[in-house]
TORMIMI-830557 format. One record per residue (C-alpha): residue in three letters; chain; x, y, z. Coordinates in steps of 0.02 Angstrom, whole numbers, m for minus. Each point is the difference from the previous one (the first is absolute). Layout:
<recs>
{rest ala&kette A&c1 X&c2 Y&c3 Z}
...
</recs>
This chain:
<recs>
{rest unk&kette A&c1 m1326&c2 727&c3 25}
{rest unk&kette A&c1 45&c2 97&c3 m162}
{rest unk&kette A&c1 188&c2 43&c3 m77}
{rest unk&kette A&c1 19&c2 147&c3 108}
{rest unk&kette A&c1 m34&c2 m87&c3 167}
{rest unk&kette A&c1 125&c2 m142&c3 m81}
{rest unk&kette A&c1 127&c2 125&c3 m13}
{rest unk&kette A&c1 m15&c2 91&c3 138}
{rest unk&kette A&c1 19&c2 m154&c3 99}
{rest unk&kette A&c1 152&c2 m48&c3 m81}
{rest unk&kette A&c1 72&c2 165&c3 23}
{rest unk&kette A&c1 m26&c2 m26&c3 200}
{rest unk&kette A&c1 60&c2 m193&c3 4}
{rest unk&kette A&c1 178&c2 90&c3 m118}
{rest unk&kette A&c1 6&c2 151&c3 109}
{rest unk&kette A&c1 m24&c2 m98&c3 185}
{rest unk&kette A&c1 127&c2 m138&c3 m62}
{rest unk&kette A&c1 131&c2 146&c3 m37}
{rest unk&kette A&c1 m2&c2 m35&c3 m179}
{rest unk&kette A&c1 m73&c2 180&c3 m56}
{rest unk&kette A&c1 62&c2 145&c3 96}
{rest unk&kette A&c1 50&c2 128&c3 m153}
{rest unk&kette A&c1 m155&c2 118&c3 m48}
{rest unk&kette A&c1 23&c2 m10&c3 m186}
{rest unk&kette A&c1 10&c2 m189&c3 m21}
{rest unk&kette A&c1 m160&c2 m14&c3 100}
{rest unk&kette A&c1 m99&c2 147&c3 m125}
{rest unk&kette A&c1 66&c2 m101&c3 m135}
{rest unk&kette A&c1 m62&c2 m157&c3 51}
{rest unk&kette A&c1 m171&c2 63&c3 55}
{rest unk&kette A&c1 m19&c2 87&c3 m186}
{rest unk&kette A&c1 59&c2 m148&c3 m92}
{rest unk&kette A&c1 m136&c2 m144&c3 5}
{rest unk&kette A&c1 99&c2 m177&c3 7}
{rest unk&kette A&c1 m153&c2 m95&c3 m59}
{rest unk&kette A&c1 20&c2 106&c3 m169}
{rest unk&kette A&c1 160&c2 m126&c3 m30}
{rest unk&kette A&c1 m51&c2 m155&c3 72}
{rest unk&kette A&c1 m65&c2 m144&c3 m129}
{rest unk&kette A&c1 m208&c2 m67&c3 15}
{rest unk&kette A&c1 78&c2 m138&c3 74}
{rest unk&kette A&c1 120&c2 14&c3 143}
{rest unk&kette A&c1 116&c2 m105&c3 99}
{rest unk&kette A&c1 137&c2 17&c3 120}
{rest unk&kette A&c1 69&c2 m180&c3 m48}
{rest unk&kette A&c1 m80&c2 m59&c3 152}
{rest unk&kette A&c1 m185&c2 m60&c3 10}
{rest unk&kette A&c1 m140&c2 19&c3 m113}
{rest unk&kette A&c1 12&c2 128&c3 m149}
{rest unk&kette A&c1 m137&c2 124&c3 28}
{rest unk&kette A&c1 m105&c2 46&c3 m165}
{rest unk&kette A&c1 m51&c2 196&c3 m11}
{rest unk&kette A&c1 m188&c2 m56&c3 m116}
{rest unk&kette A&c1 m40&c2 m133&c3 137}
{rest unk&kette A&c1 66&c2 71&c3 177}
{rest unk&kette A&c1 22&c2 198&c3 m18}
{rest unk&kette A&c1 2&c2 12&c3 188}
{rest unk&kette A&c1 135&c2 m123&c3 36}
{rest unk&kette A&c1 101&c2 53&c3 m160}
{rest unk&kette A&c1 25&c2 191&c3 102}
{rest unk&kette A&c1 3&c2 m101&c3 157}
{rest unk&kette A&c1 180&c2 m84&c3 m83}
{rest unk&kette A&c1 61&c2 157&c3 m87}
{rest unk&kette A&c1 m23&c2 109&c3 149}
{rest unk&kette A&c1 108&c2 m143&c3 113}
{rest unk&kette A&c1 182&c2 41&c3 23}
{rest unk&kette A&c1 47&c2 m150&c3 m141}
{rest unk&kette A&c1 91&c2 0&c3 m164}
{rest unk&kette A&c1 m134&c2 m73&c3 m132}
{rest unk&kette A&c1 84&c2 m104&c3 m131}
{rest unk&kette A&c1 m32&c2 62&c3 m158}
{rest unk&kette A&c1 110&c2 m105&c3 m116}
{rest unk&kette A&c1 59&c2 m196&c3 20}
{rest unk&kette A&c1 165&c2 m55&c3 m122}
{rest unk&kette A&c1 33&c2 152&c3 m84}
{rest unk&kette A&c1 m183&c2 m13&c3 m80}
{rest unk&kette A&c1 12&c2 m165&c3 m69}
{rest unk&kette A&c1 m135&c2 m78&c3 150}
{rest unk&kette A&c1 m159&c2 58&c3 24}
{rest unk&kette A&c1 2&c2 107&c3 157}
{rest unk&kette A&c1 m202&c2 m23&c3 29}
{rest unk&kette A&c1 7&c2 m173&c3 2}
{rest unk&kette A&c1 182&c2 m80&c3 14}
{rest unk&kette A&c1 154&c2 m24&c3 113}
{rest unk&kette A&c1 177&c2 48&c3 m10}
{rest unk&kette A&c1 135&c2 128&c3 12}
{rest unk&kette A&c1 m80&c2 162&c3 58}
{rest unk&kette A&c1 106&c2 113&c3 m125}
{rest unk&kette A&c1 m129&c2 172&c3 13}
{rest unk&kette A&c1 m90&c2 67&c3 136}
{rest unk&kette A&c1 m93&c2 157&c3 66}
{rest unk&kette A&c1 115&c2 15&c3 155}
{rest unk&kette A&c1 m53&c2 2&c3 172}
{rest unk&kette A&c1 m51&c2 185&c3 70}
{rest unk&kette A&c1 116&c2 m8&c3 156}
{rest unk&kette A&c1 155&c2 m45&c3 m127}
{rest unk&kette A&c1 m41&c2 128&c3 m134}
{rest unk&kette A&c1 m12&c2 134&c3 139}
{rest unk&kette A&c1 164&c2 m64&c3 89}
{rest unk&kette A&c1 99&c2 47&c3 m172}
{rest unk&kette A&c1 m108&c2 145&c3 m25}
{rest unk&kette A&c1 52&c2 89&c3 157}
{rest unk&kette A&c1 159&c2 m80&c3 m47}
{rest unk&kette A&c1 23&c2 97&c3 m139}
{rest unk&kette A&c1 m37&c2 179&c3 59}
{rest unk&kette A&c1 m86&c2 73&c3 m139}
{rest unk&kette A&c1 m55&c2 197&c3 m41}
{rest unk&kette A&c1 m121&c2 82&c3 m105}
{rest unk&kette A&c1 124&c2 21&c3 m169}
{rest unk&kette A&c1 128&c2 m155&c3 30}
{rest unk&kette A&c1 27&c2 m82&c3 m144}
{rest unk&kette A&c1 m42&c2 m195&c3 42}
{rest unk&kette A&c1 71&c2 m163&c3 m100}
{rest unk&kette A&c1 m127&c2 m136&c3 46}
{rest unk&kette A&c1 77&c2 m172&c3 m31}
{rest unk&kette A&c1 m163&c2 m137&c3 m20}
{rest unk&kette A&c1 m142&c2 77&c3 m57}
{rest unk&kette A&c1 m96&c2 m163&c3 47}
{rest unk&kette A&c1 m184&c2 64&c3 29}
{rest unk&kette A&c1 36&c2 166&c3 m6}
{rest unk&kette A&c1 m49&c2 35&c3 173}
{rest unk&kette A&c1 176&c2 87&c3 77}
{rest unk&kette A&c1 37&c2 89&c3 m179}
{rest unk&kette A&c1 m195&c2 62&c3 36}
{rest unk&kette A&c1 48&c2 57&c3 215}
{rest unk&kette A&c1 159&c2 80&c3 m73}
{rest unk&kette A&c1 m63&c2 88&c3 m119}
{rest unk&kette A&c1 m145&c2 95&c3 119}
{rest unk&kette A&c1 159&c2 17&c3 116}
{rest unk&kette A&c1 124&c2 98&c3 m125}
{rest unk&kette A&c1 m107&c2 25&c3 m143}
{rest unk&kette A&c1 m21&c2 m117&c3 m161}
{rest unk&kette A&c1 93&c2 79&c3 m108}
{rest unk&kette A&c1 160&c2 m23&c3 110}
{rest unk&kette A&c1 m24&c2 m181&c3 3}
{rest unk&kette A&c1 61&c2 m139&c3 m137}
{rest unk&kette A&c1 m33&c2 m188&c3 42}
{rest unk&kette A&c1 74&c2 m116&c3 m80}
{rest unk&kette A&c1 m70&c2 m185&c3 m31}
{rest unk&kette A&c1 84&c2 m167&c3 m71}
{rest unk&kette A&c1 m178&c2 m75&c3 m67}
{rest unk&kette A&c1 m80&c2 82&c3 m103}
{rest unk&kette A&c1 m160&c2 m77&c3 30}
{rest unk&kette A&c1 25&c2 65&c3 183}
{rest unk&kette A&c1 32&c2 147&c3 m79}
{rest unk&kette A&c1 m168&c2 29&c3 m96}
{rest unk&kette A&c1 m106&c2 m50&c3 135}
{rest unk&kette A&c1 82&c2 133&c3 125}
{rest unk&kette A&c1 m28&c2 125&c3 m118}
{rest unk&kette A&c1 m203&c2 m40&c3 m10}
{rest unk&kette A&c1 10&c2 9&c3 176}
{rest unk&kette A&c1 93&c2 156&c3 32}
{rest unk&kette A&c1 m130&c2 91&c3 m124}
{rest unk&kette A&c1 m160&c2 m80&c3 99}
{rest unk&kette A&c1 91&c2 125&c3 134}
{rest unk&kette A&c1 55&c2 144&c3 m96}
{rest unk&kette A&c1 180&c2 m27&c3 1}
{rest unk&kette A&c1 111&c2 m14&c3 m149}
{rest unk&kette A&c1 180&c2 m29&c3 55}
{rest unk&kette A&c1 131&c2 m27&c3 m145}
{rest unk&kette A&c1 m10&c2 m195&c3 m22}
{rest unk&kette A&c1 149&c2 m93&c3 m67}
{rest unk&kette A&c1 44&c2 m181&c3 m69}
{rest unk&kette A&c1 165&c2 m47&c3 53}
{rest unk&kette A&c1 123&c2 m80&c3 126}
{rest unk&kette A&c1 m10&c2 107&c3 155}
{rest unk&kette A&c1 183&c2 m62&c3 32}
{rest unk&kette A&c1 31&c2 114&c3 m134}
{rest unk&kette A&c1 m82&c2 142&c3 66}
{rest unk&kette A&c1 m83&c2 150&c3 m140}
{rest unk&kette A&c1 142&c2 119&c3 m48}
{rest unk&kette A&c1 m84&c2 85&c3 m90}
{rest unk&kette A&c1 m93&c2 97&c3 143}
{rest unk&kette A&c1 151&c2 m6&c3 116}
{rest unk&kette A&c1 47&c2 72&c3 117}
{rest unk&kette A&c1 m117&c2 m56&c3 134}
{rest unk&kette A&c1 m15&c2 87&c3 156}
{rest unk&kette A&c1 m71&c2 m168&c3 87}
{rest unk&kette A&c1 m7&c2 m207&c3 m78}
{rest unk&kette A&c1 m121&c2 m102&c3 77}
{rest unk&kette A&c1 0&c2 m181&c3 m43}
{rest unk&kette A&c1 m160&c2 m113&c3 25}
{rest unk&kette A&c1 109&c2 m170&c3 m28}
{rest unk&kette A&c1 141&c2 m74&c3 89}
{rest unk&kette A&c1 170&c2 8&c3 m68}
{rest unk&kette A&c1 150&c2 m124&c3 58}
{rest unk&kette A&c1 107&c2 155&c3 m33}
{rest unk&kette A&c1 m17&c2 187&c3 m27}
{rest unk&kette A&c1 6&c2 42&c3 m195}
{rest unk&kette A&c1 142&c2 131&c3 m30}
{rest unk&kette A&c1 m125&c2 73&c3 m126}
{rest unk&kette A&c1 m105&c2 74&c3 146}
{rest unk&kette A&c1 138&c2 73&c3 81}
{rest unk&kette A&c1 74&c2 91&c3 m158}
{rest unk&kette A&c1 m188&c2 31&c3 m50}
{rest unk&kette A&c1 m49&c2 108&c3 158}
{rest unk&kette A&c1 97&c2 163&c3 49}
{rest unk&kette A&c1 125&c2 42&c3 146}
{rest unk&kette A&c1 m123&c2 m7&c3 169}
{rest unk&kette A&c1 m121&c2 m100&c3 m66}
{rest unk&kette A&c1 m91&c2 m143&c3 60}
{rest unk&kette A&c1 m7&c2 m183&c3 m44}
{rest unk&kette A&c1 m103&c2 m135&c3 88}
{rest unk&kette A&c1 m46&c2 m155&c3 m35}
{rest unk&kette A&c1 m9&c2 m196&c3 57}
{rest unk&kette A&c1 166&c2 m63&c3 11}
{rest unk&kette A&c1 30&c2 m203&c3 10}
{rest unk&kette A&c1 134&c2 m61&c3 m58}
{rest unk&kette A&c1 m26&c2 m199&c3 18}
{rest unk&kette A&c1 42&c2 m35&c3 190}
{rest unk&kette A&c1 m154&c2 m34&c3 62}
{rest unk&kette A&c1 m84&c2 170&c3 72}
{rest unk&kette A&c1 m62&c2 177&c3 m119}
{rest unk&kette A&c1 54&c2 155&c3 55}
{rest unk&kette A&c1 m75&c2 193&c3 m12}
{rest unk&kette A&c1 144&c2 99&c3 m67}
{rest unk&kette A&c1 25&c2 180&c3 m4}
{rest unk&kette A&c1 154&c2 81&c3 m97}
{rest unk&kette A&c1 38&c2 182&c3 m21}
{rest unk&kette A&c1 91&c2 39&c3 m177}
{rest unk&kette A&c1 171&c2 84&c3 41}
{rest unk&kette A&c1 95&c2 143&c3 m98}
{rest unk&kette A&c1 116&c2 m122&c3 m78}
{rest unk&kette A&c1 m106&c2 m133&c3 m52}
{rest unk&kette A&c1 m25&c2 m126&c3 147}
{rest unk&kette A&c1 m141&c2 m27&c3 102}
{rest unk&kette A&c1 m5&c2 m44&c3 173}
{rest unk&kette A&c1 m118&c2 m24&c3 127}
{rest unk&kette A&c1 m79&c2 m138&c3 107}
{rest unk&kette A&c1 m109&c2 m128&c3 58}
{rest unk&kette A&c1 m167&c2 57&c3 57}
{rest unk&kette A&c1 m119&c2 m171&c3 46}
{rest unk&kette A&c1 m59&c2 m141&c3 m86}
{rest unk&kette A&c1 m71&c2 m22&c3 m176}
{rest unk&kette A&c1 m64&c2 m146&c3 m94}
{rest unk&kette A&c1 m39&c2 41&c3 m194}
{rest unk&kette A&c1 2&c2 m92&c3 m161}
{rest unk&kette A&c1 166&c2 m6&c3 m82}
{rest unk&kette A&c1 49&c2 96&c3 m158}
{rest unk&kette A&c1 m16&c2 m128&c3 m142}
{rest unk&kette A&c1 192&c2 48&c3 m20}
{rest unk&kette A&c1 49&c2 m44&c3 187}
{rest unk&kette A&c1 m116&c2 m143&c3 38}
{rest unk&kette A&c1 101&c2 m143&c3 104}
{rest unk&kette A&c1 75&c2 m129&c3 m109}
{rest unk&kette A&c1 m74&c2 m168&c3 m3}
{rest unk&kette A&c1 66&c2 m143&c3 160}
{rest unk&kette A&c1 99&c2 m120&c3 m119}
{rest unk&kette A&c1 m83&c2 m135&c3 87}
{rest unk&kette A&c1 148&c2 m128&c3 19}
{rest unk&kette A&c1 m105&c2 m133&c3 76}
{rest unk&kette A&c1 111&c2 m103&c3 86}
{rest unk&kette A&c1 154&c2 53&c3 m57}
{rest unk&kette A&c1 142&c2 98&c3 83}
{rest unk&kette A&c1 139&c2 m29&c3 141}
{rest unk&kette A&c1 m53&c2 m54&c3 170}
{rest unk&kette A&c1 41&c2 88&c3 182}
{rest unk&kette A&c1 m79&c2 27&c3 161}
{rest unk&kette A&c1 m8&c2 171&c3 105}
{rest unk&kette A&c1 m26&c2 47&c3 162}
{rest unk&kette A&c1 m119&c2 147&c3 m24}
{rest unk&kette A&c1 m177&c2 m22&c3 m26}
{rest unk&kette A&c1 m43&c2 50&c3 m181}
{rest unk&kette A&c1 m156&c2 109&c3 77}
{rest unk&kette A&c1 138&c2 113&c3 74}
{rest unk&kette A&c1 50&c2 59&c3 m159}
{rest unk&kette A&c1 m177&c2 m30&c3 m110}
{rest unk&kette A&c1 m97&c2 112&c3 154}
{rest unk&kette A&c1 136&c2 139&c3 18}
{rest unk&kette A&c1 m81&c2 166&c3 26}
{rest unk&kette A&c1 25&c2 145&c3 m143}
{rest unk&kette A&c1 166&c2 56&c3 55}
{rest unk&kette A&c1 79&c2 m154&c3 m16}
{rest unk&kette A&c1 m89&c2 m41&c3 m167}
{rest unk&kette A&c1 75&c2 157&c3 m54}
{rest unk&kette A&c1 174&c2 m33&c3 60}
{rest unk&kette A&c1 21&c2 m184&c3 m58}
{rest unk&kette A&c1 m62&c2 63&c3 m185}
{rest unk&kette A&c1 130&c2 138&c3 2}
{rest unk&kette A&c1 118&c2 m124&c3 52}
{rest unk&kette A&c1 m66&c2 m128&c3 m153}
{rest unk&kette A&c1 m34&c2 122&c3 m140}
{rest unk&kette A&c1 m100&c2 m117&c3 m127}
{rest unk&kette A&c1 m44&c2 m139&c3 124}
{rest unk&kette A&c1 m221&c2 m48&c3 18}
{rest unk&kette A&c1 m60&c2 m45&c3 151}
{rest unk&kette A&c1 m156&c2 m86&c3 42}
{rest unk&kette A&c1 m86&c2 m121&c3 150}
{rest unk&kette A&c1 m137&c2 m111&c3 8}
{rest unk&kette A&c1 m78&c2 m127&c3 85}
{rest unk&kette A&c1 m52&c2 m189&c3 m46}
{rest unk&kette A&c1 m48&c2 m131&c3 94}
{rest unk&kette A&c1 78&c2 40&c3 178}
{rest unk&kette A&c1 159&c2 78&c3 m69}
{rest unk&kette A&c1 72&c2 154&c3 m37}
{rest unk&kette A&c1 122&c2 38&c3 m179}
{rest unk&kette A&c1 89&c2 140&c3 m41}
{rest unk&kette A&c1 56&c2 27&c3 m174}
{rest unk&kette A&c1 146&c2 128&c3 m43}
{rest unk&kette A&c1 37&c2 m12&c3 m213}
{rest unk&kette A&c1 109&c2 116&c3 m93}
{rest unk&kette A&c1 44&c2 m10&c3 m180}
{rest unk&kette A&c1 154&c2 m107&c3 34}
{rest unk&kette A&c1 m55&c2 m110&c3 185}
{rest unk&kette A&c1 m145&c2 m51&c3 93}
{rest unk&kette A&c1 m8&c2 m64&c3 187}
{rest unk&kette A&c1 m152&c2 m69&c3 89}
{rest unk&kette A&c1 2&c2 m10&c3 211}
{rest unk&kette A&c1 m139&c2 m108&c3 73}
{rest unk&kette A&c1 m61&c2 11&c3 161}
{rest unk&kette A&c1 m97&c2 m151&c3 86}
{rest unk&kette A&c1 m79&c2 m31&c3 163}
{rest unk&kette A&c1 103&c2 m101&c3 112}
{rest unk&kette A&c1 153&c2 12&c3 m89}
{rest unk&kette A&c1 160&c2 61&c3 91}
{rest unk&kette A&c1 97&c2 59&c3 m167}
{rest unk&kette A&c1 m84&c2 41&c3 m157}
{rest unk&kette A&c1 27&c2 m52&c3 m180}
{rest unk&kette A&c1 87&c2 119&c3 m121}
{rest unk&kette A&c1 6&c2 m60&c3 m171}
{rest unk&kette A&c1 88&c2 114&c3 m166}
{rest unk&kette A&c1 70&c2 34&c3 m155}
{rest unk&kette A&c1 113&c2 110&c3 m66}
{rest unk&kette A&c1 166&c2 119&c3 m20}
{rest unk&kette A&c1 m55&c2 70&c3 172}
{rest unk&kette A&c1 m56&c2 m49&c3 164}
{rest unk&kette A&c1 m152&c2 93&c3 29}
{rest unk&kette A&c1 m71&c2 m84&c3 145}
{rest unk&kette A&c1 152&c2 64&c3 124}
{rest unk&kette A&c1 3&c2 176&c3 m116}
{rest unk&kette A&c1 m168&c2 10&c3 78}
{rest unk&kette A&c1 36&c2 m58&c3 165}
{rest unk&kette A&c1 162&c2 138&c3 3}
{rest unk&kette A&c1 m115&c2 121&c3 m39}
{rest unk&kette A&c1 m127&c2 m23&c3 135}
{rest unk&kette A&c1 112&c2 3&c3 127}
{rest unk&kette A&c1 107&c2 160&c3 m55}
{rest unk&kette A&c1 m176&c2 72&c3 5}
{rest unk&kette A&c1 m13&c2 m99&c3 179}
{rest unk&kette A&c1 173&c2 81&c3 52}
{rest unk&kette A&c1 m47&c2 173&c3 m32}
{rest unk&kette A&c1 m129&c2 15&c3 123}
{rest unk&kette A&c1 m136&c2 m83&c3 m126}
{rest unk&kette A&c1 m55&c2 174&c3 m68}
{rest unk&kette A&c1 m174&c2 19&c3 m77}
{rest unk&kette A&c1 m56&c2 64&c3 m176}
{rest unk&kette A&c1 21&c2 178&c3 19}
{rest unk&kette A&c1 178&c2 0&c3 55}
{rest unk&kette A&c1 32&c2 m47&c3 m168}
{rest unk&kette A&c1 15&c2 107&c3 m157}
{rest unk&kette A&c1 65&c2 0&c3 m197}
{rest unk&kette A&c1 89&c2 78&c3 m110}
{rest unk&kette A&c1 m46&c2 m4&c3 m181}
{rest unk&kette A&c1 144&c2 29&c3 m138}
{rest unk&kette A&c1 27&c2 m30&c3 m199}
{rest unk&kette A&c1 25&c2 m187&c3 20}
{rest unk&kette A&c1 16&c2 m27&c3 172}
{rest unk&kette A&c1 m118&c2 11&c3 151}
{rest unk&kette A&c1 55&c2 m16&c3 193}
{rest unk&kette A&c1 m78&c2 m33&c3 154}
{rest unk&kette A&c1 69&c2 55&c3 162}
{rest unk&kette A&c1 m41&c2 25&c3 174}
{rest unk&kette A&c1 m32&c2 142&c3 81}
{rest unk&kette A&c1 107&c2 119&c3 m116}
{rest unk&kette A&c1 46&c2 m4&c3 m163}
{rest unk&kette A&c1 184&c2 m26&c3 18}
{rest unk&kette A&c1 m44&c2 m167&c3 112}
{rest unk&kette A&c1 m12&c2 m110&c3 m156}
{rest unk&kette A&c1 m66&c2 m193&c3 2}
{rest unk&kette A&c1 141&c2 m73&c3 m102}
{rest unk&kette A&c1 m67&c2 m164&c3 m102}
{rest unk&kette A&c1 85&c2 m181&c3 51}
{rest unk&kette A&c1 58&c2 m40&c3 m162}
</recs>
């Protein structure tokens, strides 16, 4: 099977699971070749890594699947052919890149910020989608940087390139018509919004530490906000600005209690009560996992941390923390305001993005989620 039966295929498995419906983001992908800016050696962090020069059948095979091929382990400083560790680069999976695509909305002549060059590969689809000189990516590693270049020109595309904090934005081409970000952010930078003109269109991954990502779609208003909502689920690497801070592993420190409610209620909550406990704890991570029969849940801020264990058999549940703040029964508040409001789902929810301040409210803008503390 060569590339063009690959990508037809893909095509088919995006358009049949509802993933691609818009005619230009299909062209776009069709013209743009993904295997152009995957690595000779590719890996979706699960498996065996699949070398180009010794298995050029199963290399298209992987590039052709709908999965995000890690490009780059700890920020460059482990090599990604060989090693393990943070996944901190990727070429992202097709049914995620086309989400935001169709997300986004873009015409032939919109002027596009791209935030996260990575590979290259979305800078290259939006740039056969609105042209390449209307699109400026901007990328924090400048090694990324270089190598998306050399791929973009194996394809004929030369989008403006930049080196710099995507947080930051690129004034110097503003305004934007549309910003597209290929990285998750824990909030939305006010740069974007005062970057990109009245009616324009911001998307991007939105996770700001409670436990699920979220696709995000604002529209810039005339004085300066955006607002917008909640459109489905999205799980990208973090800016290197917004990545989660550290657990402060206290080992076995902290005050003692029991509660009532199963830890799992609150570490398994579906996206809209993720998104209403962390409006409710601006600040505060969120994480589960399993070991050895039992379930933790870890909620850290810069100033508290709580853990909530859950354990087969056990009637109440150990809750153990530390801290100016409670944030084990923040949590638990949280949940069931979410509970008490008819337990609304992701796209009930929107946000409103300001200088300095961001809000997230249900159903309409004036419904705000006021934080505990």
């Amino acid at each position: 099977m060569g590339v063009e039966r690959r990508m037809d295929a893909l095509v088919e498995r995006l358009s049949a699971a509802g993933w691609l419906t818009q005619s230009r983001v299909r062209t776009a992908l069709r013209d743009v070749p993904r295997h152009a800016f995957v690595p000779p050696v590719a890996w979706t962090g699960e498996g065996d890594r699949v070398d180009r020069a010794t298995a050029p059948e199963s290399w298209l095979d992987l590039v052709y699947q709908d999965d995000a091929i890690i490009t780059q382990l700890d920020d460059g400083q482990t090599e990604v052919t060989a090693g393990n560790g943070r996944f901190t680069s990727s070429c992202s999976a097709p049914s995620t890149v086309v989400s935001l695509l169709e997300l986004l909305d873009a015409e032939v002549g919109h002027r596009v910020l791209d935030v996260g060059t990575g590979t290259g590969w979305t800078a290259a689809l939006l740039s056969r989608m609105v042209g390449a000189e209307n699109v400026t990516s901007v990328e924090i590693d400048p090694s990324v940087s270089t190598q998306a270049a050399e791929n973009l020109k194996e394809v004929g595309l030369s989008p403006r390139l930049v080196v710099g904090d995507g947080a930051e934005g690129w004034a110097e081409e503003a305004p934007f018509d549309r910003v597209h970000a290929s990285c998750g952010v824990s909030h939305v930078p006010h740069a974007w919004v005062r970057q990109t003109r009245p009616g324009g269109v911001i998307v991007t991954p939105y996770a700001p530490g409670f436990a699920s990502g979220h696709e995000l779609r604002l529209v810039v208003m005339p004085d300066g906000t955006a607002v917008g909502r909640f459109t489905g689920y999205a799980s990208y690497m973090m800016m290197r600005s917004h990545r989660q801070p550290s657990w402060p592993a206290p080992g076995d420190g902290g005050a003692e209690s029991t509660t009532p409610i199963d830890p799992r209620t609150i570490g398994y909550a579906p996206a809209g009560a993720d998104l209403a406990m962390g409006a409710s704890l601006p600040g505060v991570n969120a994480r589960g996992y399993h070991e050895d029969g039992t379930y933790v849940l870890r909620l850290w801020s810069a100033d508290a941390w709580a853990t909530a264990t859950y354990q087969p058999g056990q009637r109440v549940h150990q809750v153990r923390m530390s801290g100016d703040r409670n944030l084990w029964e923040e949590a638990a508040r949280a949940y069931f305001w979410w509970v008490g409001h008819g337990s609304p789902a992701r796209d009930r929810f929107g946000l409103t993005a300001a200088s300095g301040t961001e809000t997230v409210w249900l159903d309409v803008p004036t419904n705000a989620i006021r934080p505990a503390v």
